[in-house]
VMD Tcl script that draws the C-alpha trace (Angstrom):
set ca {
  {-11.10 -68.57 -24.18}
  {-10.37 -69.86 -20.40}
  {-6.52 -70.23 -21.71}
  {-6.45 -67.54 -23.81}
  {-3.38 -66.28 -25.44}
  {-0.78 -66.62 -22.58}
  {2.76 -66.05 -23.10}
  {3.28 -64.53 -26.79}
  {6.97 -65.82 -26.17}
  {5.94 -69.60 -26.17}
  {3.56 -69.22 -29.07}
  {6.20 -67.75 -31.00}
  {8.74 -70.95 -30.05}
  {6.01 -73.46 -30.43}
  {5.25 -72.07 -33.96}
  {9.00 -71.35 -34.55}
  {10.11 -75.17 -34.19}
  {6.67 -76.50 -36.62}
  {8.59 -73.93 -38.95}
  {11.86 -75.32 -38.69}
  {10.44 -79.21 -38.49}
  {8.76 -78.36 -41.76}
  {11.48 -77.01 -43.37}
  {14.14 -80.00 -42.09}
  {11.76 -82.64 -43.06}
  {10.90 -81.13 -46.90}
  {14.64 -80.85 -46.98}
  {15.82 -84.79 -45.92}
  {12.88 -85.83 -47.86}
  {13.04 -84.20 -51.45}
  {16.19 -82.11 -50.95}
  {14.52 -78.91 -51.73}
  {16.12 -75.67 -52.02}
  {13.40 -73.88 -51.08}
  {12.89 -75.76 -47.82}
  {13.75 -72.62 -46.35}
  {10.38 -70.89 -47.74}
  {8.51 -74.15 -47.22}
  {9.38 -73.66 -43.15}
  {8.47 -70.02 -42.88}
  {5.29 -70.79 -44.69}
  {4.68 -73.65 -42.06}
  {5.34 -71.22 -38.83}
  {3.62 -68.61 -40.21}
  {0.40 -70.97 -41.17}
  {0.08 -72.00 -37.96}
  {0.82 -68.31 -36.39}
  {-1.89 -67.08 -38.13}
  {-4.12 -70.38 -37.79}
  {-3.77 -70.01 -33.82}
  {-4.40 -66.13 -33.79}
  {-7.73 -67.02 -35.31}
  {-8.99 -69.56 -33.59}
  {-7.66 -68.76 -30.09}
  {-9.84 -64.72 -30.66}
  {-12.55 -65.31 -33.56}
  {-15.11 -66.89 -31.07}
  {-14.12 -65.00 -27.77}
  {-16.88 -62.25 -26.63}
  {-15.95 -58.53 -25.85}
  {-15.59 -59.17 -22.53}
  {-13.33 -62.31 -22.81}
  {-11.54 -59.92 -24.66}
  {-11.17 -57.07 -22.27}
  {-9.46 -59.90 -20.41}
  {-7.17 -60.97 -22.90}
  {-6.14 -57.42 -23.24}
  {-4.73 -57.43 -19.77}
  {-2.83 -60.44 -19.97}
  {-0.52 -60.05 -23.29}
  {0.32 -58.37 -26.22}
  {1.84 -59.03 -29.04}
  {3.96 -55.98 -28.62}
  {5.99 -53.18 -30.29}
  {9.34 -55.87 -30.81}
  {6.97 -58.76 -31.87}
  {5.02 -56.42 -34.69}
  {8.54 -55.27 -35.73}
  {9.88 -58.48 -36.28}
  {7.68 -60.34 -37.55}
  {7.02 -57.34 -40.26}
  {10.63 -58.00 -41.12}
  {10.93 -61.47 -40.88}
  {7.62 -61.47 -43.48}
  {8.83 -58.81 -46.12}
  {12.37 -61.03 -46.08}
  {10.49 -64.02 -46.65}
  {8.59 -62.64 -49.01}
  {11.41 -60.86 -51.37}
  {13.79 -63.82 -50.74}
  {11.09 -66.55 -51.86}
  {10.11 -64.67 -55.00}
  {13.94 -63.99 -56.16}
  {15.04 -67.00 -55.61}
  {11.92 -69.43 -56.81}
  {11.37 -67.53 -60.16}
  {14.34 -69.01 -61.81}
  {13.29 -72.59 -60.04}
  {10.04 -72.81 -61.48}
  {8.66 -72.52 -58.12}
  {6.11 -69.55 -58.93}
  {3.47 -71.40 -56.49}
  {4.94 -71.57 -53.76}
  {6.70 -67.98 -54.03}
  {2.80 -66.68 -54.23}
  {2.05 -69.06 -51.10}
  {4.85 -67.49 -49.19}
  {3.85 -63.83 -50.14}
  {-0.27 -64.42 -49.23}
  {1.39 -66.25 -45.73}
  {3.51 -62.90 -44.94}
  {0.69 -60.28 -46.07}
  {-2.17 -62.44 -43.38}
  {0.68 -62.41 -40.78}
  {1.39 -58.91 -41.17}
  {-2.31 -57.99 -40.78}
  {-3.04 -60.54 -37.98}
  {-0.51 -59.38 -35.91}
  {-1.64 -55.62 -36.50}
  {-5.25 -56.84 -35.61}
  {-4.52 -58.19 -32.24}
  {-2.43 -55.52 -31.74}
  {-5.13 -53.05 -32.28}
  {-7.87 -55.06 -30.33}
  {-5.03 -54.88 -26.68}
  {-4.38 -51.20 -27.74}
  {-8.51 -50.68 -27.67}
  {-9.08 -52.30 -24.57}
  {-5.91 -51.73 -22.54}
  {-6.60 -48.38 -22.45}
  {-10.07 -48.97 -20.55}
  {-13.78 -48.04 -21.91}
  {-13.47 -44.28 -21.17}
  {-10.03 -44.18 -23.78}
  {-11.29 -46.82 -26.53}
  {-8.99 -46.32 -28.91}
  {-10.87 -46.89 -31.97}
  {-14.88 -45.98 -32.15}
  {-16.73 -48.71 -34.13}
  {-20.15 -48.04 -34.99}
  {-22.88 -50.59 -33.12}
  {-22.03 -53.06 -30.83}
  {-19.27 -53.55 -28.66}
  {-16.33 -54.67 -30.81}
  {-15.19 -58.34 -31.21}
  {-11.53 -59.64 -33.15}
  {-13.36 -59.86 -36.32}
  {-14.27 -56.06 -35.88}
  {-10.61 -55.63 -35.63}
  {-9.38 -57.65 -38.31}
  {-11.95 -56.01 -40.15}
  {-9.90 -52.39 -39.09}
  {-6.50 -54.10 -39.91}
  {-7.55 -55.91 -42.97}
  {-9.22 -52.60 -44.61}
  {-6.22 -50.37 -44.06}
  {-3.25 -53.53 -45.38}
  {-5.71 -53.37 -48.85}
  {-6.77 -49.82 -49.23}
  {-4.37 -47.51 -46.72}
  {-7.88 -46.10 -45.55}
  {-9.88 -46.82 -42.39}
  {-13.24 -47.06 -43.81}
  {-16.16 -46.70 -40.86}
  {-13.75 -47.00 -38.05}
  {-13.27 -44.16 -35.58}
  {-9.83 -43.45 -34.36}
  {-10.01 -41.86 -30.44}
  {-6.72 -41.02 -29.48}
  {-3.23 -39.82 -30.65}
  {-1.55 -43.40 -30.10}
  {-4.06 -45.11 -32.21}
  {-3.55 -42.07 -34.82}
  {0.07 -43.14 -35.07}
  {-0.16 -47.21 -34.69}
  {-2.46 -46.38 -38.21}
  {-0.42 -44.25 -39.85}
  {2.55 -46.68 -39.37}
  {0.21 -49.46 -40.32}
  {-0.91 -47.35 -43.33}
  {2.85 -46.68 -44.19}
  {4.21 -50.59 -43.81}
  {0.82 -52.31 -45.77}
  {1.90 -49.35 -48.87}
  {5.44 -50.61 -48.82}
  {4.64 -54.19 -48.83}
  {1.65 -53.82 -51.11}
  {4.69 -51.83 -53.52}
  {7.24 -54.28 -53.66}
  {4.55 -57.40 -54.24}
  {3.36 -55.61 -56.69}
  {6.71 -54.63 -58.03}
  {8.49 -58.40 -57.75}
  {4.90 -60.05 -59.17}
  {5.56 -58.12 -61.91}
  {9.11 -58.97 -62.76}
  {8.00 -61.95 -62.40}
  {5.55 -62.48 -64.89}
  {8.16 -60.51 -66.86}
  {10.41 -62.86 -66.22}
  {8.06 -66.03 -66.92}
  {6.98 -64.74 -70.60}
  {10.05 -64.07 -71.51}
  {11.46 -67.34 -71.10}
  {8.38 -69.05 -72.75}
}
mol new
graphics top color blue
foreach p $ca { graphics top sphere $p radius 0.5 }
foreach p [lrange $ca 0 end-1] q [lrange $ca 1 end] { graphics top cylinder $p $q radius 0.2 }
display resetview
């Protein structure tokens, strides 16, 4: 990871414009409505896609290093949490009555990875930024890699708890809780507009 994850801002406009060149081109070419969805699914996608294989492979020291180069920071999290429960709401609203139930599901599973991709690096700069006498987060065995992390994230966006994970300090307490809080509302309203959905669907058949 010689490269590494420089310059969240860049990253965000590189994966921005594949977003909006998806959505422009599914537009001109089939004249879409939902080229809107189709672009946000394309940005996010590769996001996500780049997250992964950028910290998957890297070793805990290559990520100490990371950790004192970038974050994805506080702004970042919030608005990409945003930007993901919009997409979400907006692309199962507005598909159900287009027969576009697929893609509405695509968009949802793109926002929910996102959302717990972004918390996952977030917790892995917390953990190490704060040096190895102020972990962070205790994880049982060896010294903790991003899939450790993902693991962490991944367990509290599906069950609000934070299975064999540790937490060490007061800011990690609250980065959870908030976690906890955001992956119950989202989990909610999926729930909620998956439901209506259906509804929706059998009672037109």
């Amino acid at each position: 990871m010689k490269n590494g994850l420089r310059g969240h801002a860049l990253r965000f406009v590189i994966c921005a414009a594949i977003g909006t060149a998806a959505g422009v081109a599914a537009r001109l070419a089939t004249g879409t409505p939902n080229a809107l969805a189709l672009g946000w699914d394309a940005a996010a996608i590769s996001y996500t896609a780049h997250v992964w294989a950028t910290l998957l492979p890297a070793s805990a020291d290559e990520m100490v290093a990371w950790s004192g180069q970038e974050d994805e920071g506080r702004w970042a999290i919030t608005l990409l949490l945003t930007a993901a429960a919009a997409a979400s709401g907006v692309a199962v609203f507005d598909m159900a009555s287009q027969g576009a139930a697929a893609l509405a599901a695509l968009t949802i599973l793109c926002s929910w990875t996102l959302v717990h991709t972004v918390f996952a690096a977030h917790y892995a700069h917390r953990c190490f930024s704060g040096g190895p006498k102020s972990p962070g987060l205790d994880f049982p065995g060896e010294r903790p890699r991003f899939s450790d992390f993902a693991y962490y994230s991944f367990t509290i966006g599906m069950t609000f708890q934070t299975s064999d994970v540790d937490t060490r300090s007061g800011e990690m307490r609250r980065l959870t809780l908030v976690h906890s809080v955001v992956s119950f509302i989202f989990n909610t309203v999926i729930i909620a507009i998956s439901v209506g959905l259906a509804g929706g669907l059998i009672g037109g058949n």
